[in-house]
N, C-alpha and C positions, 0 to 999 in steps of 0.2 A: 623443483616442481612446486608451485603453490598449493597449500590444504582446497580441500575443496568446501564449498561455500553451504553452510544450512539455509533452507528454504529456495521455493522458487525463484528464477528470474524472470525480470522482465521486459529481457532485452536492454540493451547501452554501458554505460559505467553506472556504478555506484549513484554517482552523483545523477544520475537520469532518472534511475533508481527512486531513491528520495524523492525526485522533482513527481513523479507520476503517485507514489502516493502520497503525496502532501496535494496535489491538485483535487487526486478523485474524493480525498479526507475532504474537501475543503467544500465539493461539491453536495456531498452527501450531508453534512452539517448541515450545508444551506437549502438544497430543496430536499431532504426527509424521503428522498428516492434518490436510485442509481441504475444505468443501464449498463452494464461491462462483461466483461469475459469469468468465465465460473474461475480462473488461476488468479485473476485480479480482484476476486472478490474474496478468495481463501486467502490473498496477502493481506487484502485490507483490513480484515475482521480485527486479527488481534490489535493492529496499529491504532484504529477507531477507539478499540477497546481501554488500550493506555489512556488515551487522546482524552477520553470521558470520565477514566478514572483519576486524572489527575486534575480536571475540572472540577 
């Protein structure tokens, strides 16, 4: 039986995963707004927050 996983999901594999916060990451960056779901926006926080910290 596989561990189970920390944090939300977002529905698909892994790699879906990835593709959806690197898109919404990409949206936000560019227009400085977002419309999404309150689960996609508590995934996105800390990822953003890497994103800008390593900028």
């Amino acid at each position: 039986m596989p561990a189970p996983r920390k944090g939300k999901r977002l529905g698909g594999s892994p790699q879906h995963q990835a593709k959806i916060l690197s898109n919404l990451a990409a949206s936000l960056i560019e227009s400085e707004a977002l419309t999404t779901t309150v689960t996609k926006a508590k995934v996105l926080r800390p990822y953003v927050e890497k994103l800008i910290t390593k900028a």
